[in-house]
C-alpha positions as CSV (number, residue, x, y, z in Angstrom):
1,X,1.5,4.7,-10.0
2,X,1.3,7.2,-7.0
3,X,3.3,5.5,-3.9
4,X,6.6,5.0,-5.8
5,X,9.8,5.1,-3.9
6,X,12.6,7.9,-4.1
7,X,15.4,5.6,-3.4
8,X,13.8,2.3,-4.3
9,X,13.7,-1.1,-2.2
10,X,16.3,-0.1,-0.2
11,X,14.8,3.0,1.1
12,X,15.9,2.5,5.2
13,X,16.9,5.6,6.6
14,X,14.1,7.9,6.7
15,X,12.8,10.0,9.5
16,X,9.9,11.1,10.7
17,X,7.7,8.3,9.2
18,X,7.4,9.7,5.7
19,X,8.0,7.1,3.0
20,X,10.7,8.8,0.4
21,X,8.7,9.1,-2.6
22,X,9.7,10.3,-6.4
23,X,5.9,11.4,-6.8
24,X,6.1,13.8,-3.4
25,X,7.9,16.3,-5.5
26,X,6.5,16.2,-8.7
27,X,4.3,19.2,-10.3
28,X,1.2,17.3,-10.6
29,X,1.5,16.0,-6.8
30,X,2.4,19.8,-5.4
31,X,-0.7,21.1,-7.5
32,X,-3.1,18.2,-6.4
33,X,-2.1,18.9,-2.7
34,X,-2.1,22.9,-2.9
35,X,-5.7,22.2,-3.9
36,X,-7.3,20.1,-1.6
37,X,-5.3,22.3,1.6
38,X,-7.3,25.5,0.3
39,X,-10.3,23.6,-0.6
40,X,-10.3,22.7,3.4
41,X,-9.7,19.4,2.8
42,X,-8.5,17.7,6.3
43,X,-6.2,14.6,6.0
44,X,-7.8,12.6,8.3
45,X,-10.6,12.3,5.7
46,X,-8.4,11.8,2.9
47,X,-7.3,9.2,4.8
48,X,-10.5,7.3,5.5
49,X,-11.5,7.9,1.7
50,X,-8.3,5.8,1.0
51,X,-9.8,3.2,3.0
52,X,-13.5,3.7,0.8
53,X,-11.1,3.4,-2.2
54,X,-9.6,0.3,-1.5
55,X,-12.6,-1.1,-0.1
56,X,-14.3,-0.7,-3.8
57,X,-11.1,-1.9,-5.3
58,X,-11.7,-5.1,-2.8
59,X,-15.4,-5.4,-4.2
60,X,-14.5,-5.5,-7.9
61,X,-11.8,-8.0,-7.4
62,X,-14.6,-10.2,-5.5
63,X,-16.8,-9.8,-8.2
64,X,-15.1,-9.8,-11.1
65,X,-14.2,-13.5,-11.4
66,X,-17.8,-14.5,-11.6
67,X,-18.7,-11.7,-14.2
68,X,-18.7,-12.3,-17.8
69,X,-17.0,-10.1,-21.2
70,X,-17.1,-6.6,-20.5
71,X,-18.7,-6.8,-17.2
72,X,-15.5,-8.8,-15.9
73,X,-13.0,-6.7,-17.3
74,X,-14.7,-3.4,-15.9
75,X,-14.7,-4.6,-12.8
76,X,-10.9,-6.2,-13.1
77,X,-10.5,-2.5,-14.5
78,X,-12.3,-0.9,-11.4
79,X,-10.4,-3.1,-8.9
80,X,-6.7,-2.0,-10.6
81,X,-8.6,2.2,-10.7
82,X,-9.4,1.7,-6.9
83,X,-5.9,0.5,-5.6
84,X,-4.1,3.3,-7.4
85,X,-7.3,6.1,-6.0
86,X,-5.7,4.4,-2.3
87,X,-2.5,4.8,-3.3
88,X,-3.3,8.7,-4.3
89,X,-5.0,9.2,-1.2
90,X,-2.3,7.9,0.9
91,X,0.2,10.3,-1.1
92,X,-2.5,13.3,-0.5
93,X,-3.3,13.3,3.1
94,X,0.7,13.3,4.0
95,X,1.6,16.0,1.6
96,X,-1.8,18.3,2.7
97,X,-0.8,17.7,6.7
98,X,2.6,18.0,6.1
99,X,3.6,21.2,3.2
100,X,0.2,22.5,3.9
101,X,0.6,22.8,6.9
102,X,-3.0,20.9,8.3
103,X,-1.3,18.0,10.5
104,X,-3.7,17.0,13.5
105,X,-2.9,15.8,16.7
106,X,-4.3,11.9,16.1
107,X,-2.7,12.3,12.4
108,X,-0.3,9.8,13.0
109,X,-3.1,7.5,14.2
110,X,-4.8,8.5,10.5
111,X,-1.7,7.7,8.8
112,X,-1.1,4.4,9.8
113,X,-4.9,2.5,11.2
114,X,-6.5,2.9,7.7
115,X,-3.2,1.7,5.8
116,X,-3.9,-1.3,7.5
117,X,-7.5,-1.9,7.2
118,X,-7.1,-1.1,3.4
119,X,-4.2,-3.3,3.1
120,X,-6.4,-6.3,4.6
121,X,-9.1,-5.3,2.5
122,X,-7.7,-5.7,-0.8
123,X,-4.9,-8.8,-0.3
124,X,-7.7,-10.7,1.6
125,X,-10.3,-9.9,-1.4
126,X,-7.2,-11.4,-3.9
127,X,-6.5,-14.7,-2.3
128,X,-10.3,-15.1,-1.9
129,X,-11.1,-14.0,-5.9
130,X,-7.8,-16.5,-6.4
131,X,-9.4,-19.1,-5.0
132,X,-6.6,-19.3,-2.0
133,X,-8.0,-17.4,0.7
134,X,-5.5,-19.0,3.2
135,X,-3.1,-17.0,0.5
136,X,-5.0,-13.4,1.5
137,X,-4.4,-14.0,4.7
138,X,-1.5,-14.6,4.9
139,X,-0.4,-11.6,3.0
140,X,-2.8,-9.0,5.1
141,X,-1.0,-11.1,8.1
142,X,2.2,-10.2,6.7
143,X,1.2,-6.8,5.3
144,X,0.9,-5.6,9.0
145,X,3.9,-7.9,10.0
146,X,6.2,-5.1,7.9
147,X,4.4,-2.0,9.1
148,X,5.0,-3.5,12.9
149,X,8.7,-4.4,12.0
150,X,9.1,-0.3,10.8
151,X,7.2,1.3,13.8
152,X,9.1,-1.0,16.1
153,X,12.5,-0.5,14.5
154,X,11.7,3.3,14.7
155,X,10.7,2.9,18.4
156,X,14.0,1.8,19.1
157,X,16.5,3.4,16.3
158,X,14.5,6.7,15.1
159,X,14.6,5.1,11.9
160,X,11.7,3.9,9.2
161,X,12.8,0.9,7.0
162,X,10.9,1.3,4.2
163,X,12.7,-1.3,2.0
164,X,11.3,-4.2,-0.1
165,X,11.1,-5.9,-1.9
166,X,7.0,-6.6,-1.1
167,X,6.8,-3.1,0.9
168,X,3.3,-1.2,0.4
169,X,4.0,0.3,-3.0
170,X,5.0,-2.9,-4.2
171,X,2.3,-5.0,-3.2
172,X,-0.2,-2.8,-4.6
173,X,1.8,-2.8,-7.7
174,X,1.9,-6.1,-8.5
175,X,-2.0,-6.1,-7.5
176,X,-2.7,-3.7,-9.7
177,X,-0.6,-5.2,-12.9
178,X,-2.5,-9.0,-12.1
179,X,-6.0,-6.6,-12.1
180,X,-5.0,-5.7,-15.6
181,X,-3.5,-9.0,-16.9
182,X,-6.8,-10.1,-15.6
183,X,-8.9,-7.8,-17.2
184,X,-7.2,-8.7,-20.8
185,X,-7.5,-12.2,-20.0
186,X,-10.8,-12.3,-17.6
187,X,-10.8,-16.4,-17.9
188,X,-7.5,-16.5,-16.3
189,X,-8.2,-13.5,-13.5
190,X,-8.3,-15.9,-10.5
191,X,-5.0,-17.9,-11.9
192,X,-3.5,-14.8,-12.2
193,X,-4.2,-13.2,-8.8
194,X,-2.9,-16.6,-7.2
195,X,0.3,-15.9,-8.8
196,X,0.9,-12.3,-7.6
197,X,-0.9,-13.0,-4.1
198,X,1.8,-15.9,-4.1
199,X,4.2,-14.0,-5.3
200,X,3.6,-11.0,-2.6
201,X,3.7,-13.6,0.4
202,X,7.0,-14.9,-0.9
203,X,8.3,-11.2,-1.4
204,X,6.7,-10.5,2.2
205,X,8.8,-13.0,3.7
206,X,12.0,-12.0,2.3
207,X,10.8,-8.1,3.4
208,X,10.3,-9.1,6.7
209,X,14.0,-11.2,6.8
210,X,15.4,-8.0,5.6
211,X,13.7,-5.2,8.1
212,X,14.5,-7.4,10.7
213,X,18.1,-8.6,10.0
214,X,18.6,-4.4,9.7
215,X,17.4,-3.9,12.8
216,X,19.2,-6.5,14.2
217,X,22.5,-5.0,13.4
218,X,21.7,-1.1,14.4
219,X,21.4,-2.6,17.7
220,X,24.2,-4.0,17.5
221,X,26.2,-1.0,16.2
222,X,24.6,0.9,19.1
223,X,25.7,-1.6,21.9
224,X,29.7,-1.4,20.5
């Protein structure tokens, strides 16, 4: 999977707004990204195609639980392909602005308004597919909950909190593992997905706890 974490969970001290990621500074990655800067690429687009992405992946989770055999696994199949193509995507269009050298004036605008429309998309498609949609929203709810807590914690420290344990990368992880689950066991999809939309609110909650009880003391540290 794409968006994994350099320092894990308890990734709270980075600058600048970048997530620290293992996959940033791999071969493949560097490659990929190399490619798409001198193919004239522009981030902003790979950014809206990470919304297109997880759009699809939002589609084939809708779908899928009133599919049959092979059509129900594809699409189970197609939901799990389109969260990780997001995920790529939102790995891409930071490493092409940033090493090569294409950032935009509105690219921090890019970076962060389609995170959270494809965010929505997919956790509200899950707790919908599930059955539960008061479940979906309550995870996009909380999905853009976290991303407020960071930006507003860096507003007022300079520091991103990235940590867990339901940040981005692992929400769309545990999405992506009940897609396949699902797509072995297509009879149980929507059973499944209840349990990791479930599972993601639960994790949200305790993320949200965590941001904010950091924040909490940095200001306090500050004021002594």
């Amino acid at each position: 999977m794409p968006d994994r974490t350099a320092r894990g969970e308890n990734a709270a001290d980075a600058t600048g707004g970048r997530r620290p990621l293992a996959s940033r500074s791999t071969a493949w990655a560097g490659a990929l990204a190399a490619f798409l800067a001198r193919a004239g690429v522009a981030p902003n687009a790979i950014s809206a195609a990470s919304v297109v992405f997880a759009l699809a992946a939002a589609a084939g989770i809708l779908l899928a639980p009133g599919a049959e055999g092979w059509a129900a696994r594809s699409l189970w199949i197609g939901g799990a392909a389109g969260i990780q193509l997001r995920l790529l995507c939102n790995l891409m269009d930071g490493m092409v602005a940033v090493e090569g050298g294409r950032k935009s004036a509105c690219g921090d605008l890019w970076n962060e308004i389609p995170d959270r429309i494809a965010d929505a998309a997919v956790l509200l498609a899950a707790g919908v597919a599930a059955g539960f949609a008061w479940l979906g929203v309550a995870a996009a709810i909380g999905a853009v909950l976290t991303a407020y807590l960071r930006a507003f914690g860096a507003a007022l420290t300079g520091l991103h909190d990235f940590r867990g344990p339901m940040a981005k990368p692992h929400r769309m992880a545990t999405l992506t593992a009940a897609c396949l689950a699902a797509a072995v066991l297509p009879c149980a999809g929507p059973a499944i997905l209840a349990v990791a939309t479930g599972v993601i609110v639960a994790g949200i909650v305790v993320t949200c706890w965590r941001r904010t009880a950091l924040l909490a003391e940095r200001l306090r540290e500050r004021q002594s």
